[in-house]
C-alpha positions in Angstrom: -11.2 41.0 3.2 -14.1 39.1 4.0 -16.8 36.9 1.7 -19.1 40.1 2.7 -16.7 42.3 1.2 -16.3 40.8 -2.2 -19.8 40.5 -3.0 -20.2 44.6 -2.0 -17.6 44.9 -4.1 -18.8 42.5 -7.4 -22.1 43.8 -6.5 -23.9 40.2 -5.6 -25.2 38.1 -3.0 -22.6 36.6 -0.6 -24.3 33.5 -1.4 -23.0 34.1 -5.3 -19.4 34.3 -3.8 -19.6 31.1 -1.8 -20.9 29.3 -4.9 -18.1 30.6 -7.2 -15.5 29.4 -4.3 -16.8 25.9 -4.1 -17.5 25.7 -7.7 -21.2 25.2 -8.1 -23.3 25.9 -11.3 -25.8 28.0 -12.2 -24.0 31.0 -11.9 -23.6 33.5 -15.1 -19.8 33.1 -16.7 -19.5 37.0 -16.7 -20.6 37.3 -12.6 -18.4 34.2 -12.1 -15.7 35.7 -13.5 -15.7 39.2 -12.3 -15.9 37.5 -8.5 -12.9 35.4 -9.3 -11.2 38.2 -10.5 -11.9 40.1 -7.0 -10.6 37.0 -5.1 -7.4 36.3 -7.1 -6.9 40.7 -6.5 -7.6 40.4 -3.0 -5.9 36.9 -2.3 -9.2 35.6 -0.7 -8.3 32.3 0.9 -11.1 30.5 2.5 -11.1 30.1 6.4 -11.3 26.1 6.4 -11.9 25.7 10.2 -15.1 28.1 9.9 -16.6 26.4 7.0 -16.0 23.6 8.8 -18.1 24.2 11.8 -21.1 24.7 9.0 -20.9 22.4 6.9 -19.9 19.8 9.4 -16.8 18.5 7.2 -13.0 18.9 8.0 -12.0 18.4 4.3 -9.4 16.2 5.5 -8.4 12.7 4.5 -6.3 10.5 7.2 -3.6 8.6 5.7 -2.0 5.5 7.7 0.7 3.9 7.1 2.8 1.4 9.5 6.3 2.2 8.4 6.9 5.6 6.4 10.0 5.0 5.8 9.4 1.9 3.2 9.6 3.4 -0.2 6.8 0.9 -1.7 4.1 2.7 1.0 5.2 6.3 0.6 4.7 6.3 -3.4 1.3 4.8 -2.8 0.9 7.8 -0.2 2.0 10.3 -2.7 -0.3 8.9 -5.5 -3.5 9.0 -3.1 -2.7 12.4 -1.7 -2.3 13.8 -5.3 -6.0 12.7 -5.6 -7.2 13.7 -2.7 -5.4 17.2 -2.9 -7.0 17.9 -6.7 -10.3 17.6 -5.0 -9.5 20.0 -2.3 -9.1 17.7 0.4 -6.3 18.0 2.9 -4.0 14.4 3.9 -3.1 14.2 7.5 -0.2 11.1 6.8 0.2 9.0 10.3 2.7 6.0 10.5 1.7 3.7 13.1 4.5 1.4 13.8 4.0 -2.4 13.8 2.3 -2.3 17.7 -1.6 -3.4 17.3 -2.1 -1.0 20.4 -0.4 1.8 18.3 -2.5 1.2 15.6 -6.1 1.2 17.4 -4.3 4.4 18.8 -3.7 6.2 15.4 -7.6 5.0 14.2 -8.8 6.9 16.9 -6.4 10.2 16.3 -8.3 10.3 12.6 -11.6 10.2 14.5 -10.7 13.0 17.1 -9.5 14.9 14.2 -12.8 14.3 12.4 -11.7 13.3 9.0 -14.0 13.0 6.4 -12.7 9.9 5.5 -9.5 7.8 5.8 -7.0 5.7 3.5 -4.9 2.3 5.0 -2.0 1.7 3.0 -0.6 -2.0 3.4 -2.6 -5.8 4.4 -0.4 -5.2 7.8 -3.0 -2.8 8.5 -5.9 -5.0 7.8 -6.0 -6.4 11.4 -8.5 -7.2 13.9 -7.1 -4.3 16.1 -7.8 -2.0 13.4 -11.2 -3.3 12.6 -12.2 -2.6 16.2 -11.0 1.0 16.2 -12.4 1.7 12.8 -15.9 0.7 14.5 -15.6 2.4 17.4 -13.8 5.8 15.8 -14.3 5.6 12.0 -17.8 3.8 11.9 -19.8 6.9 9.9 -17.1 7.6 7.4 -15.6 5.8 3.9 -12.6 4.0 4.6 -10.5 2.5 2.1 -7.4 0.0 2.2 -4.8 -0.3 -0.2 -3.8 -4.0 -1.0 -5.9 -5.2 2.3 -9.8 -5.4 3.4 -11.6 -5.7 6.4 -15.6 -6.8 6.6 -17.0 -4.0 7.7 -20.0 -1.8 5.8 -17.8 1.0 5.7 -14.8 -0.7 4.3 -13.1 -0.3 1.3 -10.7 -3.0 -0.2 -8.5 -2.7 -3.1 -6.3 -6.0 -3.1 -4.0 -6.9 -5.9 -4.0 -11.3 -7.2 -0.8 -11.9 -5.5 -0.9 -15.4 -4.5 -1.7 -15.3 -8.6 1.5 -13.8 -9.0 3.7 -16.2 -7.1 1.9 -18.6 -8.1 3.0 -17.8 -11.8 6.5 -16.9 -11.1 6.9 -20.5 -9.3 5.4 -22.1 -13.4 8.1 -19.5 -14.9 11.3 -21.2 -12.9 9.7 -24.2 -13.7 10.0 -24.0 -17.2 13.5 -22.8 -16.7 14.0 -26.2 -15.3 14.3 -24.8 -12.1 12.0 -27.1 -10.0 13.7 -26.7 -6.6 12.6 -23.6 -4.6 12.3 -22.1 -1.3 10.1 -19.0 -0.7 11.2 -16.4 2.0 8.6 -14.0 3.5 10.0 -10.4 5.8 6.5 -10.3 7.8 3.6 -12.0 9.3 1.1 -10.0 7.1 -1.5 -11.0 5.3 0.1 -10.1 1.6 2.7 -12.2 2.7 0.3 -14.9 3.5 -0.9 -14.6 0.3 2.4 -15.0 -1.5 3.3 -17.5 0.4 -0.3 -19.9 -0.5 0.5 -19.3 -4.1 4.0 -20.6 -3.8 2.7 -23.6 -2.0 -0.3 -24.0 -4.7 2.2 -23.8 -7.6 4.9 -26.2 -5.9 1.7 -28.8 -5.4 1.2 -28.3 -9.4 4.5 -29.3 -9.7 3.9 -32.5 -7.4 5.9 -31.3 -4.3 4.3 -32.4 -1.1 3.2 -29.5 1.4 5.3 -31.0 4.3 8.7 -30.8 2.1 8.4 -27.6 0.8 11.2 -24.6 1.6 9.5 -22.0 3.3 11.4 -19.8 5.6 10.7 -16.6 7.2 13.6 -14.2 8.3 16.3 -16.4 9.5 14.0 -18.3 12.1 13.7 -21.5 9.5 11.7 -23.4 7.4 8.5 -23.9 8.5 7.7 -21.1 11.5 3.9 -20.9 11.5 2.7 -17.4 11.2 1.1 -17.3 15.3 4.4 -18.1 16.6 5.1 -16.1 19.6 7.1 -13.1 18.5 5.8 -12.8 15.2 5.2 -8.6 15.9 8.9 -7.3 15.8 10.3 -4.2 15.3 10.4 -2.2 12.1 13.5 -2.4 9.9 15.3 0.3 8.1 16.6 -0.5 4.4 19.9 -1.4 5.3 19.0 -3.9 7.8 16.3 -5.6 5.3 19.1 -5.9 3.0 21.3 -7.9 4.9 18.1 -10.2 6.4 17.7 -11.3 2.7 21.6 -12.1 2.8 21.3 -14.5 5.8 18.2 -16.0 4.6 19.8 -16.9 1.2 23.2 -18.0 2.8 20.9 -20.3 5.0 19.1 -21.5 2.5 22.5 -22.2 0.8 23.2 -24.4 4.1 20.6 -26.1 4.4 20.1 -27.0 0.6 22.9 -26.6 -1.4 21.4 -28.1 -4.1 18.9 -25.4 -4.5 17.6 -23.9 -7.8 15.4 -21.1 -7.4 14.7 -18.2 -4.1 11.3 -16.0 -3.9 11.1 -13.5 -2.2 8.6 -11.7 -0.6 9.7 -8.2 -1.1 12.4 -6.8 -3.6 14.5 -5.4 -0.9 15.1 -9.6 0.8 15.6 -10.1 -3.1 18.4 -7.9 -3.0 20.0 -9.2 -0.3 19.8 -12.3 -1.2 21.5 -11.8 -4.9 24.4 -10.1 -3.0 24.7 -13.4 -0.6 24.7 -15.2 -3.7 27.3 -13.5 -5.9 29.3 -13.3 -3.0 29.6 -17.0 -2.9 30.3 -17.2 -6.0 26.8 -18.9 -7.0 25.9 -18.0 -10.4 22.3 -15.7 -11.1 20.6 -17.3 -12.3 22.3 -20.4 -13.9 22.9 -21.9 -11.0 19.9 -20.2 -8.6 17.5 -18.1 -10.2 15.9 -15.0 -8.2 12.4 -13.5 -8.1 11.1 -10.5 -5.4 7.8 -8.6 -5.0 7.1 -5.5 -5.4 8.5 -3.3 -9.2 10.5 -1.1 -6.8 13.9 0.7 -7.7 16.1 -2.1 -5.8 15.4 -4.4 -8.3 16.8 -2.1 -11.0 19.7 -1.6 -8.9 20.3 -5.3 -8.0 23.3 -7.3 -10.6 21.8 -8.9 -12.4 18.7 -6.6 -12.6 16.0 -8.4 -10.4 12.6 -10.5 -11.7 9.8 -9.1 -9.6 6.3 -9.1 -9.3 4.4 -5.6 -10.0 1.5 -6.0 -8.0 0.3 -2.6 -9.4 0.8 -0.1 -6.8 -0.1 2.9 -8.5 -3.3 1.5 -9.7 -4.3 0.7 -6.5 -3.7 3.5 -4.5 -5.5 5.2 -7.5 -8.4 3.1 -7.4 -8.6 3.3 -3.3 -8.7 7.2 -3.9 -11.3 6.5 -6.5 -13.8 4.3 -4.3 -12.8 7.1 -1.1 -13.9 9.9 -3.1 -16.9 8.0 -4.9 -18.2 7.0 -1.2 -17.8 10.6 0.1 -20.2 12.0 -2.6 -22.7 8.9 -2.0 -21.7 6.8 -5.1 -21.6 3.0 -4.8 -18.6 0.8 -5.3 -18.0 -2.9 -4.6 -16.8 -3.6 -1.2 -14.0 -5.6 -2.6 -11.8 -5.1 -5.8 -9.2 -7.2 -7.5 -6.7 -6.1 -9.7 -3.9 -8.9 -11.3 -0.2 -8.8 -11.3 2.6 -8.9 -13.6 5.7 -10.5 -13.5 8.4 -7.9 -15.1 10.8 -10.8 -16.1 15.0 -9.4 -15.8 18.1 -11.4 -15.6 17.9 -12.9 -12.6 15.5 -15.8 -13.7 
């Protein structure tokens, strides 16, 4: 059954068919409805491909993602491609891996596929490698990052206050009289970067100097710049996230015993490190108090229940879809937007 043979049948213009299908006015409600009623009978499905080759649009949306496996990033993915979906767009989901080549890779897959438009879900993704590909693949069509931006004209960023957030979760230990802190970041991305300036900007308010403060990422350290050779290294599943917050806070626990507070960068660390802790027999959080990143599910499962940041992941990846969809129908949004945090305040501070 073809678009020619419903309008024989409903006794109108093929034209009439095709407007009913993609929803345009100025048709009568009676003719509308008997030509829906002939396509719901005969189970008309559009052929997508050939209106494609028309119309010049793929009605696709590309969806990238480093690690799919990290819970935070596929809710996000599930929020945008409910959006996308209710507007009759079709997600293609990549995930890239942490490799910059990969990434530049998976940019151009989007623009061999011919997307109509693409969403980045994470700052990791938010590189100059990406930026590159997205100008030579990507350059005539909306793009949109989730928690991340790039300077290009085509570029969408939705970014969340983070450094905010820290920042305010370093004044709330604080005025638990918990003045001693070390912050611990999983990643050499630029969220983390972020987290870890407003840490450093709320242990200056405190009148720490820069040089003494407690920064450690993975097990490497205090200190390890972000450029250091080896900074890319492979993805880790859940399990092995967990116990790299548990040797970060028993290394901590070396090399300051006298610690009072440990920030996280990520719940999952966070979780780790509150195991380390009990384990040890440290008390959370009247001895050490604990605070991750993120509002995910392993902070209700941590004891005692974890103090995180919610940096507002469904209202980002909302908004992102928002800006996408605005962009492909020729509406104007700001290249940049900033939503705040909250700190959801449990028992481990």
């Amino acid at each position: 059954m073809t678009i020619y043979d419903i309008a024989k049948e409903a006794g109108v213009a093929a034209s009439t068919v095709s407007r009913v299908i993609n929803n345009k006015p100025g048709i009568r409600e009676e003719t509308r409805k008997r030509v829906r009623d002939l396509l719901e009978k005969y189970h008309y499905t559009p052929n997508e491909a050939a209106r494609g080759l028309v119309t010049q649009s793929s009605r696709s949306i590309g969806i990238l993602i480093e690690d799919i496996r990290v819970s935070h990033h596929t809710e996000s993915a599930y929020v945008i491609e409910q959006a996308m979906t209710a507007r009759g767009y079709c997600c293609i989901t990549l995930s890239t891996g942490p490799e910059e080549q990969k990434k530049r890779e998976y940019v151009r897959i989007l623009g061999q596929r011919r997307v109509d438009g693409a969403i980045l879900i994470g700052s990791m993704l938010a590189t100059e490698a990406v930026k590159e590909s997205i100008e030579k693949h990507l350059k005539e069509i909306p793009v949109a990052i989730v928690n991340g931006a790039l300077d290009l004209p085509n570029v969408y960023g939705v970014l969340t206050d983070e450094a905010g957030g820290i920042r305010s979760g370093v004044r709330l230990m604080a005025g638990k009289g918990k003045r001693k802190l070390a912050f611990i970041r999983d990643s050499c991305s630029p969220s983390n970067l972020e987290k870890e300036n407003g840490f450093i900007a709320g242990m200056l308010e405190l009148g720490r100097k820069r040089e003494d403060l407690w920064i450690y990422r993975e097990t490497d350290g205090p200190g390890r710049a972000c450029g250091d050779k080896g900074a890319v290294k492979p993805l880790r599943t859940t399990r092995e996230s967990l116990r790299e917050g548990y040797h970060m806070a028993l290394k901590i626990l070396e090399d300051h015993p006298d610690v009072e507070g440990m920030i996280f960068s990520i719940d999952l660390l966070a979780a780790g490190g509150i195991q380390a802790l009990t384990e040890r027999g440290v008390k959370v959080p009247g001895q050490v108090a604990v605070m991750g990143v993120d509002n995910t599910i392993y902070g209700e499962l941590c004891s005692p229940r974890l103090t995180t940041l919610d940096n507002k992941l469904e209202q980002v990846s909302a908004a992102a879809s928002r800006i996408l969809l605005d962009a492909l129908e020729g509406k104007e949004n700001p290249q940049k937007m900033m939503l705040f945090t909250d700190i959801i305040e449990r028992e481990s501070t």
